[in-house]
C-alpha positions as semicolon CSV with decimal commas, in nm:
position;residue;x (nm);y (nm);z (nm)
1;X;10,283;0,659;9,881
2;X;10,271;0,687;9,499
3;X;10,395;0,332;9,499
4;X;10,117;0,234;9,715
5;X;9,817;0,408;9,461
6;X;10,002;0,249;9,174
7;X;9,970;-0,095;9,341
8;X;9,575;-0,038;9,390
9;X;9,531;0,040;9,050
10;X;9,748;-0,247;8,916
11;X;9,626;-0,566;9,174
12;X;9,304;-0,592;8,998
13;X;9,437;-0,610;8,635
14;X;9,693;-0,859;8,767
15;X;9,472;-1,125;8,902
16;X;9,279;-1,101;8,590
17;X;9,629;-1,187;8,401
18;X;9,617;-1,470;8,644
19;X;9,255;-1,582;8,627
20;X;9,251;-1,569;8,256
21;X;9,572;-1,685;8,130
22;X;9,642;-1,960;8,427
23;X;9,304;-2,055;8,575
24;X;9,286;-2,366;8,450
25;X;9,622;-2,484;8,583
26;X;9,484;-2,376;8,926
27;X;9,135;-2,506;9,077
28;X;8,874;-2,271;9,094
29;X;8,802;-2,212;9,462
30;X;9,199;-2,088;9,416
31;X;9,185;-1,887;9,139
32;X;8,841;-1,665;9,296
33;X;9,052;-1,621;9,652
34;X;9,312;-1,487;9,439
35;X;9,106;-1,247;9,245
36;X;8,942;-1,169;9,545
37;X;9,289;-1,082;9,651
38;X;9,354;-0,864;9,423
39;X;9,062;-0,663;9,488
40;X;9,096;-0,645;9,852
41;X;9,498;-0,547;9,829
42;X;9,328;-0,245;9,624
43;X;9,114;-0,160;9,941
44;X;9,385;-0,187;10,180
45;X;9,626;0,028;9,979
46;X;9,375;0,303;9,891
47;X;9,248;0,289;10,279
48;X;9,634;0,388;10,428
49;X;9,628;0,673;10,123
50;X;9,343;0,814;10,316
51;X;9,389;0,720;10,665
52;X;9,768;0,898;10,618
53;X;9,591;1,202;10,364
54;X;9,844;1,108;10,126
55;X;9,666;1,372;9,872
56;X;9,900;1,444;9,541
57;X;9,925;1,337;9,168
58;X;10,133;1,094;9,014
59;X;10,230;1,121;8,681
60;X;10,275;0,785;8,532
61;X;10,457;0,900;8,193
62;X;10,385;1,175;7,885
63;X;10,215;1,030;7,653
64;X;10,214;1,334;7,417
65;X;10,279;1,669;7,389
66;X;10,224;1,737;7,030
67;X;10,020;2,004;6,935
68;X;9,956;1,975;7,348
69;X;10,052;1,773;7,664
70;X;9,904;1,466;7,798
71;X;9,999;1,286;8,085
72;X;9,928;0,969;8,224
73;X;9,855;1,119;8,543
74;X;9,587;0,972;8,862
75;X;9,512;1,184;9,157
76;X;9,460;1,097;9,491
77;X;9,267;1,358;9,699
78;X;8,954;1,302;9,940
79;X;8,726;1,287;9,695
80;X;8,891;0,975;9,454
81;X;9,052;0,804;9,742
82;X;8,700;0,779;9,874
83;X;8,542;0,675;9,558
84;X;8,780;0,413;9,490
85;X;8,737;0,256;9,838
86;X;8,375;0,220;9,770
87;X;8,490;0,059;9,476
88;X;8,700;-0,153;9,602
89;X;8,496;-0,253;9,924
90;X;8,199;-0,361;9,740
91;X;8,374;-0,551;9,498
92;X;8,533;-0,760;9,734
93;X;8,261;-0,888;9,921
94;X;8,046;-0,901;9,531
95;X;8,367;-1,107;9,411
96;X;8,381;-1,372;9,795
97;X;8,035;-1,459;9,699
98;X;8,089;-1,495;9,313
99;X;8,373;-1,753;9,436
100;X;8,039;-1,986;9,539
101;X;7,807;-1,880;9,361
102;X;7,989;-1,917;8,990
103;X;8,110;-2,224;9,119
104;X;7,918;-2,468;8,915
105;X;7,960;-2,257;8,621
106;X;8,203;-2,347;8,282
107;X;8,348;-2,015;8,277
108;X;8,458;-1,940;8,628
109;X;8,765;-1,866;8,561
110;X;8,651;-1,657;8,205
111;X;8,438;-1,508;8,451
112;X;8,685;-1,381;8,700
113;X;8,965;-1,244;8,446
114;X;8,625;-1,053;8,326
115;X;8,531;-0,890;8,682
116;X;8,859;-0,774;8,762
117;X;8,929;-0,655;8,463
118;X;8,614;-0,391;8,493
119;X;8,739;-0,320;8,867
120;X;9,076;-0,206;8,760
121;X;8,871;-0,022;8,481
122;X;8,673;0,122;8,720
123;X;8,980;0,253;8,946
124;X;9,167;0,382;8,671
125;X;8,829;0,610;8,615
126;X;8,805;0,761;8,978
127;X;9,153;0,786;9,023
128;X;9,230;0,974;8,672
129;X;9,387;1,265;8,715
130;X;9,264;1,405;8,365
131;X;8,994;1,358;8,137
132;X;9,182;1,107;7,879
133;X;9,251;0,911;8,171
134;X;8,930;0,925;8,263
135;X;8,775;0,847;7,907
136;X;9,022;0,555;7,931
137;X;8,836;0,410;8,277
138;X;8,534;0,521;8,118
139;X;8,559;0,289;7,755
140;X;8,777;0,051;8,013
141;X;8,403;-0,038;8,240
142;X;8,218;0,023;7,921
143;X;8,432;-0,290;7,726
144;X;8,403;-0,494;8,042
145;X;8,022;-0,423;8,099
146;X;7,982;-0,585;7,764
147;X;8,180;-0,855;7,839
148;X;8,020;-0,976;8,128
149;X;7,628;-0,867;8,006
150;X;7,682;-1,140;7,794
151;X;7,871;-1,388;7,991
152;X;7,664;-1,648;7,903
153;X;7,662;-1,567;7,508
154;X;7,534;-1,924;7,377
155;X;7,183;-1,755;7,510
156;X;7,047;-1,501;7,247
157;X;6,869;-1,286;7,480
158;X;7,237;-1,228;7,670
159;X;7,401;-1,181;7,375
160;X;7,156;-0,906;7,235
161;X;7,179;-0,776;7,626
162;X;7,531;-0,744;7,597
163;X;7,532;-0,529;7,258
164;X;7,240;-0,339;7,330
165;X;7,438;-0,186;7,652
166;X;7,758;-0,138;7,428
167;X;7,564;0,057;7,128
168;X;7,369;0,286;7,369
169;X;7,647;0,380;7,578
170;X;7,846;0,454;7,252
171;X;7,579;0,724;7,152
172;X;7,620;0,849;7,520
173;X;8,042;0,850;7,456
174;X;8,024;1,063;7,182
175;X;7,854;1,318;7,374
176;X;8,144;1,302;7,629
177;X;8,416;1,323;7,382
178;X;8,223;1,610;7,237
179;X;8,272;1,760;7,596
180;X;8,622;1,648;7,613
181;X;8,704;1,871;7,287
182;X;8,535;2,177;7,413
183;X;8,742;2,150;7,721
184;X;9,038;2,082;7,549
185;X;8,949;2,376;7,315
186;X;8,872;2,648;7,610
187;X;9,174;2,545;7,845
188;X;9,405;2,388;7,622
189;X;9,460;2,116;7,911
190;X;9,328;1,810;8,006
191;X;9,395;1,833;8,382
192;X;9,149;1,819;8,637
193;X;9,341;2,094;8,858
194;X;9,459;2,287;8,543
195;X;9,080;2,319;8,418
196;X;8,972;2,416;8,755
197;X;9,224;2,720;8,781
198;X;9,139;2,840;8,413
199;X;8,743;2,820;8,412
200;X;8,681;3,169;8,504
201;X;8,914;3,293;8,166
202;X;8,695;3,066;7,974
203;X;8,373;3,176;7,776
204;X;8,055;3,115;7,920
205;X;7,903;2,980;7,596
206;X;8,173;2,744;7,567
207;X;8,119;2,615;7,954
208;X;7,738;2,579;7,868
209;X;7,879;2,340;7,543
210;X;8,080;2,165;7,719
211;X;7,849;2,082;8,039
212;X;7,576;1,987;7,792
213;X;7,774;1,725;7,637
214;X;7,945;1,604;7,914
215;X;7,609;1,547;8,070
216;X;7,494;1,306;7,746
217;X;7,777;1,117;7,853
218;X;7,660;1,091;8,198
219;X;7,303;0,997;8,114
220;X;7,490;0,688;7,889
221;X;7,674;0,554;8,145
222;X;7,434;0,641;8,407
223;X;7,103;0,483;8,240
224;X;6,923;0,801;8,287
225;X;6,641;0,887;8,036
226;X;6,635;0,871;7,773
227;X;6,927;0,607;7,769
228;X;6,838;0,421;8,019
229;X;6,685;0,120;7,825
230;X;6,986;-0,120;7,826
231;X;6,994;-0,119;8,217
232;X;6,720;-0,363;8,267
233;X;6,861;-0,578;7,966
234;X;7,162;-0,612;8,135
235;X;7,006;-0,834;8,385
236;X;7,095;-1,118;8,159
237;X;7,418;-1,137;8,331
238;X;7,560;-1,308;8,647
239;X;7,367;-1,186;8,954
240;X;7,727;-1,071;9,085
241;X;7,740;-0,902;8,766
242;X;7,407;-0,701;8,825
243;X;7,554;-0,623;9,191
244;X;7,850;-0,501;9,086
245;X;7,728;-0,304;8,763
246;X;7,484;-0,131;8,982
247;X;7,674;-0,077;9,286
248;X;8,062;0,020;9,285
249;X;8,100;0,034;8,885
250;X;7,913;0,137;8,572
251;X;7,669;0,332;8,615
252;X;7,822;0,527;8,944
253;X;8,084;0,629;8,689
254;X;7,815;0,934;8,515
255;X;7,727;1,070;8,872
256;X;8,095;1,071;8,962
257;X;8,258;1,267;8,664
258;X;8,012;1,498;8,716
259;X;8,088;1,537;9,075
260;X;8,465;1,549;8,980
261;X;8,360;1,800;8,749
262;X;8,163;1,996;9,014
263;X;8,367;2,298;8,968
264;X;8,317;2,361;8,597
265;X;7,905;2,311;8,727
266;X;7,890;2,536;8,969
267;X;7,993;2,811;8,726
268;X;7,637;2,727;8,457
269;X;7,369;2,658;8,728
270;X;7,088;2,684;8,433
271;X;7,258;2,373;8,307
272;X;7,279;2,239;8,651
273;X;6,924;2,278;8,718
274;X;6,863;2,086;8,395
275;X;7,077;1,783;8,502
276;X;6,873;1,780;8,810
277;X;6,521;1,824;8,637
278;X;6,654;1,490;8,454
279;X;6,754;1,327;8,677
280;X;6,436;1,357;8,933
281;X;6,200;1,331;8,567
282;X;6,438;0,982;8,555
283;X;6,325;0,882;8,944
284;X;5,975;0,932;8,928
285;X;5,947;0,737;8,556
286;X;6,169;0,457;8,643
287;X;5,986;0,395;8,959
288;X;5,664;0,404;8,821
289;X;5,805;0,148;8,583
290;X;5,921;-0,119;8,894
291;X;5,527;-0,056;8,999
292;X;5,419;-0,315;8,773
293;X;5,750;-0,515;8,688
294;X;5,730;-0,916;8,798
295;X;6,109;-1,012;8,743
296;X;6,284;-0,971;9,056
297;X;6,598;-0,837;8,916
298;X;6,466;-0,571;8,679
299;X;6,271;-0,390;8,942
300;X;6,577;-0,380;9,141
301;X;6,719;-0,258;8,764
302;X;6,437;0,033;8,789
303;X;6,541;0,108;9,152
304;X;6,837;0,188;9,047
305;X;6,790;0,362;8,782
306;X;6,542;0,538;9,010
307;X;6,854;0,648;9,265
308;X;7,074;0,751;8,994
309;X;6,774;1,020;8,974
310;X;6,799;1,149;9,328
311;X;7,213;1,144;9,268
312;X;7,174;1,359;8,995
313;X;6,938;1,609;9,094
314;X;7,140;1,692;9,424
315;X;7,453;1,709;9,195
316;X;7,269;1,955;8,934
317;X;7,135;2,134;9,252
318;X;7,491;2,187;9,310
319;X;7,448;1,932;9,666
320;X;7,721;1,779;9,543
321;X;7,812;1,635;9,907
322;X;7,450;1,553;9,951
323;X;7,445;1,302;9,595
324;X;7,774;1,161;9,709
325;X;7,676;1,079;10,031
326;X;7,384;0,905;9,842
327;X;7,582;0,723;9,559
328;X;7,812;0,559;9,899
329;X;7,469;0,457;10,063
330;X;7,303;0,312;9,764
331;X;7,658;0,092;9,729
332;X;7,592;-0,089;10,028
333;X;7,196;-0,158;10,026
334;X;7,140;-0,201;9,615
335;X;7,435;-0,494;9,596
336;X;7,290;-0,619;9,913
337;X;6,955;-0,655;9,715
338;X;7,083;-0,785;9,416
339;X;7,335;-1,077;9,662
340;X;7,007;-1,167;9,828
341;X;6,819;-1,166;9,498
342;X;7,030;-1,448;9,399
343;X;7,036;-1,628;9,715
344;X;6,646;-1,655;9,651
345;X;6,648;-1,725;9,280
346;X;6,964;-2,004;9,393
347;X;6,707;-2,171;9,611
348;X;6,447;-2,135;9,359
349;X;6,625;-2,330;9,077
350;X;6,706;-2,002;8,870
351;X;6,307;-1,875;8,909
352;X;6,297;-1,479;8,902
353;X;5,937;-1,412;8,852
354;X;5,794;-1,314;9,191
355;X;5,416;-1,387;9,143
356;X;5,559;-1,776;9,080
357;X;5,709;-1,746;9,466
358;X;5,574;-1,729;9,771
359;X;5,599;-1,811;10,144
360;X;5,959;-1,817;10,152
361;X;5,945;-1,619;10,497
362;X;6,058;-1,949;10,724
363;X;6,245;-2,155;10,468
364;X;6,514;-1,835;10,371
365;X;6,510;-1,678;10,726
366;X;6,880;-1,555;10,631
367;X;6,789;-1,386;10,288
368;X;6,423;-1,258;10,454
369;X;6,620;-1,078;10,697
370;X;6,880;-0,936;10,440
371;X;6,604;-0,893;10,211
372;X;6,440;-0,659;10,478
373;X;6,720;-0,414;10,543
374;X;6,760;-0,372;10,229
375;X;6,421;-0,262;10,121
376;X;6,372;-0,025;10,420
377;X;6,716;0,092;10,356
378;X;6,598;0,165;9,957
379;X;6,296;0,330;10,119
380;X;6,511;0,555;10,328
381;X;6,351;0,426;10,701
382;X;6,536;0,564;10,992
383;X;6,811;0,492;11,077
384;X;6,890;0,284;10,756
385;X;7,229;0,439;10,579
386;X;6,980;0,650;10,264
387;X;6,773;0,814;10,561
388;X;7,043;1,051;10,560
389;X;7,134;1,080;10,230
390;X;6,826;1,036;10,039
391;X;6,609;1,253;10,244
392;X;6,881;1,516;10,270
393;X;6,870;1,524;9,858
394;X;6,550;1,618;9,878
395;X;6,493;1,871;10,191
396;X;6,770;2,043;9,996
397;X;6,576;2,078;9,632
398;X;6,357;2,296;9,784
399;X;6,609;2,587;9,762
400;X;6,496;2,577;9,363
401;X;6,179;2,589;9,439
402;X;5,902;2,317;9,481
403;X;5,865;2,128;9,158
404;X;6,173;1,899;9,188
405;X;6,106;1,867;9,564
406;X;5,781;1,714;9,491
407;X;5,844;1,502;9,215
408;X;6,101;1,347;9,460
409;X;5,845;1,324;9,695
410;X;5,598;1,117;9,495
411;X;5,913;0,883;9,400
412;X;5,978;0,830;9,771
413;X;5,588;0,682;9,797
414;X;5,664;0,478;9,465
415;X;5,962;0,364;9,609
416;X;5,841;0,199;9,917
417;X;5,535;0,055;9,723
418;X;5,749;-0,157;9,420
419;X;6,024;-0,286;9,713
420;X;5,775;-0,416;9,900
421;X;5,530;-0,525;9,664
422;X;5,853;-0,753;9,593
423;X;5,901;-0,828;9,964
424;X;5,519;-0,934;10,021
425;X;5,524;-1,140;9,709
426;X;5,828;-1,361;9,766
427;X;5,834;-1,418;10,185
428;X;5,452;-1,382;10,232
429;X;5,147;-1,553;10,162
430;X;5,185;-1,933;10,001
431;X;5,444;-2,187;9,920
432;X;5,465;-2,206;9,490
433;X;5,771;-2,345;9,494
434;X;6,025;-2,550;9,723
435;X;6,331;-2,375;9,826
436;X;6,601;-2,569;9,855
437;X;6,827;-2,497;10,168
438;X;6,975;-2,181;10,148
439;X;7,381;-2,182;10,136
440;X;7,530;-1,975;10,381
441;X;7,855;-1,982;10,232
442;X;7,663;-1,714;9,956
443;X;7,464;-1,524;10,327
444;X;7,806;-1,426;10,527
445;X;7,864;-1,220;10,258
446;X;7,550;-1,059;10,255
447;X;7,578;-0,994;10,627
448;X;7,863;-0,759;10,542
449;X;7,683;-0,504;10,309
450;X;7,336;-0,541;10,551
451;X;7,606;-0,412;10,828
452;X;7,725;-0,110;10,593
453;X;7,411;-0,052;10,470
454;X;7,284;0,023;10,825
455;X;7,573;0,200;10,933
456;X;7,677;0,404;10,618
457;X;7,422;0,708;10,712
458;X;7,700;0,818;10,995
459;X;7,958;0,816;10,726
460;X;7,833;1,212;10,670
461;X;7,943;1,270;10,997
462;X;7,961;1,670;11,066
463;X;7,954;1,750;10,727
464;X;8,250;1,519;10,653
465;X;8,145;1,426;10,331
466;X;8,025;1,747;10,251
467;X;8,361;1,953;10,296
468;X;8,515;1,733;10,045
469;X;8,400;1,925;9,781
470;X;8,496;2,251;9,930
471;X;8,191;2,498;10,027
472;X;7,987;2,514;10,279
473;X;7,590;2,382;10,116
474;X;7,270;2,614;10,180
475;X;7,038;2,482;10,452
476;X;6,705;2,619;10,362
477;X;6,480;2,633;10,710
478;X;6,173;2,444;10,602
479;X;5,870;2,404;10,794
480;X;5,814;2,085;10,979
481;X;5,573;1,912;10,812
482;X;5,781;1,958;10,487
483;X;6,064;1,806;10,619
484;X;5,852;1,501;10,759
485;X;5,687;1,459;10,435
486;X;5,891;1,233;10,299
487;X;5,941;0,999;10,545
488;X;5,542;0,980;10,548
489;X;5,513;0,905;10,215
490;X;5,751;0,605;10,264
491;X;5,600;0,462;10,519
492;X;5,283;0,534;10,326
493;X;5,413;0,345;10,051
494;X;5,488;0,034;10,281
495;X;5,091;0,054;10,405
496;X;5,018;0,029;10,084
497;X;5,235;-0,264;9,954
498;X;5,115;-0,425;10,259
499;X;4,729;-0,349;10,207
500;X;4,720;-0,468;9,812
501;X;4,976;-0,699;9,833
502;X;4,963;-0,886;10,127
503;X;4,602;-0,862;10,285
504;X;4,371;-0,791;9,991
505;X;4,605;-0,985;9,731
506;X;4,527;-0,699;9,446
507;X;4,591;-0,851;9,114
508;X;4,690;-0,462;8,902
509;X;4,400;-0,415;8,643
510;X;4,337;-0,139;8,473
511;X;4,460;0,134;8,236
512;X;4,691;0,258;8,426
513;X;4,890;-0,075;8,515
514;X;4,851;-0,173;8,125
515;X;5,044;0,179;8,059
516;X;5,288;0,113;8,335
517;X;5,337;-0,250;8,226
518;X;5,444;-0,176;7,887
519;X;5,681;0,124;8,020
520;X;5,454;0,384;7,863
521;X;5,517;0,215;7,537
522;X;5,833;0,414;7,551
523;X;6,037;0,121;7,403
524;X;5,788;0,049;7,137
525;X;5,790;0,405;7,057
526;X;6,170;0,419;7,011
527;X;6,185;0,109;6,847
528;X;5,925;0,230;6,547
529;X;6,043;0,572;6,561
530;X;6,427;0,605;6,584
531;X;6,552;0,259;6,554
532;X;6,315;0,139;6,245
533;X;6,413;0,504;6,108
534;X;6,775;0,443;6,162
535;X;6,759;0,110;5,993
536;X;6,608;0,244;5,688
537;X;6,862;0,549;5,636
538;X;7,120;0,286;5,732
539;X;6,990;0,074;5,416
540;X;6,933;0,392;5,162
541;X;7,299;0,526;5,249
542;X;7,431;0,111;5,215
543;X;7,262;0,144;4,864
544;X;7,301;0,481;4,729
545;X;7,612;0,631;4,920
546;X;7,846;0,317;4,999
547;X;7,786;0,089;4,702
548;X;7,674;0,320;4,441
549;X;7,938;0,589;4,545
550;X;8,204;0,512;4,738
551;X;8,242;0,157;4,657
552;X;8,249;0,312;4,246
553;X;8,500;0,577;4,374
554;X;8,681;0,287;4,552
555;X;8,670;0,019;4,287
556;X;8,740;0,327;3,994
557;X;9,053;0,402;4,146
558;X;9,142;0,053;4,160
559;X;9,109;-0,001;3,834
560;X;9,246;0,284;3,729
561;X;9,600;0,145;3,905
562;X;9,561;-0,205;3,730
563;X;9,540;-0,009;3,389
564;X;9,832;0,201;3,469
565;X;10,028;-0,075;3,608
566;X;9,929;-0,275;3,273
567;X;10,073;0,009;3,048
568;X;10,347;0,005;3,271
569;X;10,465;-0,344;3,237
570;X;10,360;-0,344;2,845
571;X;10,649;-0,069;2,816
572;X;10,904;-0,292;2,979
573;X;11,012;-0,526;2,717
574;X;11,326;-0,540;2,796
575;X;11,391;-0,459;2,401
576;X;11,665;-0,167;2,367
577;X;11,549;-0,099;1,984
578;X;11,181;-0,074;2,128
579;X;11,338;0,178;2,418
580;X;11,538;0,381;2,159
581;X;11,219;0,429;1,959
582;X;11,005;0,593;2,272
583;X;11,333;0,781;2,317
584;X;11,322;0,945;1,954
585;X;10,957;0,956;1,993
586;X;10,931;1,171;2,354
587;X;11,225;1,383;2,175
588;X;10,986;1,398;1,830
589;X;10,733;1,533;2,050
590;X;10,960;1,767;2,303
591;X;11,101;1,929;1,957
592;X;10,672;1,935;1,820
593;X;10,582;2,087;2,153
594;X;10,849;2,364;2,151
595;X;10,812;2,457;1,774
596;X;10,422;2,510;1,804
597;X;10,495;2,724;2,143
598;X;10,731;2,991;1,951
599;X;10,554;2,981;1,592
């Protein structure tokens, strides 16, 4: 069984070996099967672990164990297993339809060393069995993310995508290592099940540390605010890219550590509350921001950004079943948005702005269906898979009381609204622009993720996701109308998309719409005050610290060498009258040094 976890870790970085080192010896419909391969070997490997409950650890080799012990070590139990097939299942169907869709493209085979790279990155991350490991998986998806953000680097705007994801998530990274430290610091171990077993010896102030920074991490990774800001840049990439990033890999990786961490959370609920306060603040704000957004792909960049919010605030409500449950839902129906996203912007010659499309309803009956379950699964209409999940994230936030309950609430409405202010504006009303035919070789796919995205809100079963993490959750009784209030709201959203959008054909004027248009200036606001700021300390420490200090310092020394080495050779003249006079002179002054000691 270890043999068979090792092999799902490895298949991925294999077929990247392949893709990138011998892709051009092979053609290129060849070289995406194989990757695809890889990545469904992965799936089938990880699916006996768990079918059989093969649960245990597997320690690769010791890396270390001076001044303490670190393994290589990856652990298979419910909850990684589980993880990893998400992982693995999504990124097979997001790689069969790259194998068309890249098809046309000069770096398909660049392309697919890149993806599987960040899927073996991704696995090594879930299935670490300590936090190095981990941080490994976590640089590992942060390295590819970069990579493939910027695919296409000749364009600027992909290029400045692809570093402005990198530097934020670095500022997020140190935060985590922080963590890492304190952790390392308090238990003196690394190891998942070692930390669990040696929490309750460990200072509370030191668990409240730790927690804090390990959060910072998650809000990197996790584009939750306030670094959430490269997220919608990152839509410069491939659309298989933005499916993938957003579905299996990425930003899932924030939410899950701190699930795998749930048992150091459940011991500092004040800082759990905080991580849930976020992360609903994060819905409401990012939703609001899809409201007004006209590029297809960024307000499916806001949605999820939006979701990550609901994940986190059941995790910080210590739900951690509840924002599993809805990280495995949101898999299925947010790549399944993004796939049919480019199946419209494929027939539409690249176009992405949705007020330039329209009427698309009978030409892309395929995508318009696809299209559909996706958006009523993102607005969490029965029996769609984030009905279950979504909803139950935030019937549960009432047990802290109302404010995070209705903040979710509201997001719910806002939700609906920006989905199908999308839907309304690209399958309803007039033709703008021709489709061409749309390929179904890039729909059968699709069909996949529409059927999991349907079916994935019986994958909580009795509680089964919900015993993975060991306790049995708090059911609050709540009165009825509470409980139906969310589902009103999202239908009440989708009246409303429908009324504005569709009938009355509301063009957004206003106030308002100008302050959700330009994201509550929040981007301007960092720009001018922390990254204009930064700049200018940047260029007084260049000027006084580096080159009027260090670079002295630096050069000083330097010179100081050449001198000595100059004396040096001047001394060796290879002259044994010149040597026997600095003999008799270093004795002169020996005999001079002595004499004036005892006088």
């Amino acid at each position: 069984m270890k043999t068979l976890l090792f092999l799902s870790i490895v298949s991925p970085l294999f077929t990247s070996i392949i893709a990138g080192f011998y892709g051009y010896r092979l053609k290129k419909h060849i070289i995406g099967w194989i990757s695809s391969g890889g990545v469904f070997l992965s799936f089938i490997f990880l699916l006996v672990l768990y079918i059989k409950k093969a649960f245990f650890e597997m320690n690769l080799f010791e890396w270390t164990n001076i001044p303490f012990k670190i393994n290589i070590l990856f652990l298979s139990d419910r909850l990684s297993i589980l993880m990893g097939l998400i992982v693995a299942c999504v990124s097979f169907i997001v790689h069969v339809y790259s194998i068309y869709y890249m098809e046309e493209d000069e770096g398909y085979f660049r392309f697919f060393s890149y993806l599987n790279l960040f899927v073996f990155s991704m696995l090594v991350l879930v299935l670490a069995g300590n936090l190095i490991v981990m941080f490994i998986g976590w640089e590992g998806v942060g390295l590819c993310s970069y990579l493939l953000i910027g695919f296409w680097y000749y364009k600027e705007s992909a290029s400045k995508a692809g570093v402005k994801a990198f530097v934020v998530n670095r500022i997020g990274d140190a935060g985590f290592l922080l963590g890492i430290f304190s952790i390392l610091f308090a238990c003196n171990t690394l190891e998942f099940n070692e930390i669990k077993n040696l929490l309750n010896t460990v200072d509370p102030q030191i668990l409240i540390f730790a927690g804090i920074f390990l959060f910072i991490g998650a809000i990197g990774k996790s584009a939750q605010f306030p670094l959430y800001i490269w997220l919608p840049d990152a839509m410069e990439g491939p659309t298989p890219v933005s499916a993938l990033i957003h579905a299996a890999t990425m930003v899932t990786a924030g939410v899950y550590m701190v699930l795998r961490l749930s048992f150091l959370y459940s011991l500092i609920p004040e800082i759990g509350y905080f991580i849930a306060l976020i992360g609903s603040l994060t819905a409401f704000y990012s939703a609001l921001c899809a409201v007004k957004e006209d590029d297809l792909k960024r307000i499916l960049a806001y949605s999820t950004i939006s979701q990550l919010g609901y994940m986190f605030a059941g995790a910080g409500l210590s739900f951690y079943g509840k924002g599993f449950f809805h990280l495995i839902t949101h898999a299925f129906f947010k790549a399944l948005l993004f796939l049919t996203a480019g199946i419209i912007m494929h027939s539409l010659n690249g176009e992405i702005n949705i007020k330039r499309m329209g009427g698309l309803l009978k030409k892309l009956k395929h995508t318009h269906l696809l299209f559909a379950i996706g958006a009523l699964s993102l607005s969490a209409i029965p029996p769609f898979g984030s009905y279950f999940s979504k909803e139950g994230i935030i019937h549960e936030s009432l047990n802290a009381g109302y404010l995070i309950y209705f903040i979710l609430v509201l997001t719910s409405f806002l939700t609906s609204l920006y989905i199908f202010r999308a839907y309304f504006h690209v399958f309803q009303g007039h033709e703008k622009v021709k489709p061409h035919k749309e390929d179904k070789r890039l729909v059968y796919p699709s069909y996949i993720l529409a059927f999991f995205a349907i079916i994935s809100g019986f994958f909580n079963f009795r509680g089964h996701i919900d015993s993975i993490f060991g306790k049995t959750e708090i059911h609050l009784h709540i009165p009825f109308i509470l409980s139906l209030l969310p589902l009103i709201f999202s239908i009440a959203g989708i009246l409303s998309a429908w009324y504005f959008y569709d009938i009355r054909k509301e063009q957004e004027k206003g106030f308002i719409f100008e302050l959700i248009e330009n994201k509550f200036y929040f981007d301007k606001i960092l720009s001018v005050y922390f990254v204009n700021v930064l700049f200018k300390i940047s260029g007084y420490l260049e000027k006084f610290l580096e080159l009027r200090t260090i670079d002295r310092i630096v050069n000083g020394a330097g010179k100081i060498s050449l001198l000595t080495g100059k004396i040096g050779i001047s001394l060796q003249r290879g002259s044994l009258r010149f040597y026997l006079k600095l003999l008799f002179a270093f004795i002169s002054l020996l005999i001079f040094f002595f004499m004036f000691r005892y006088i």
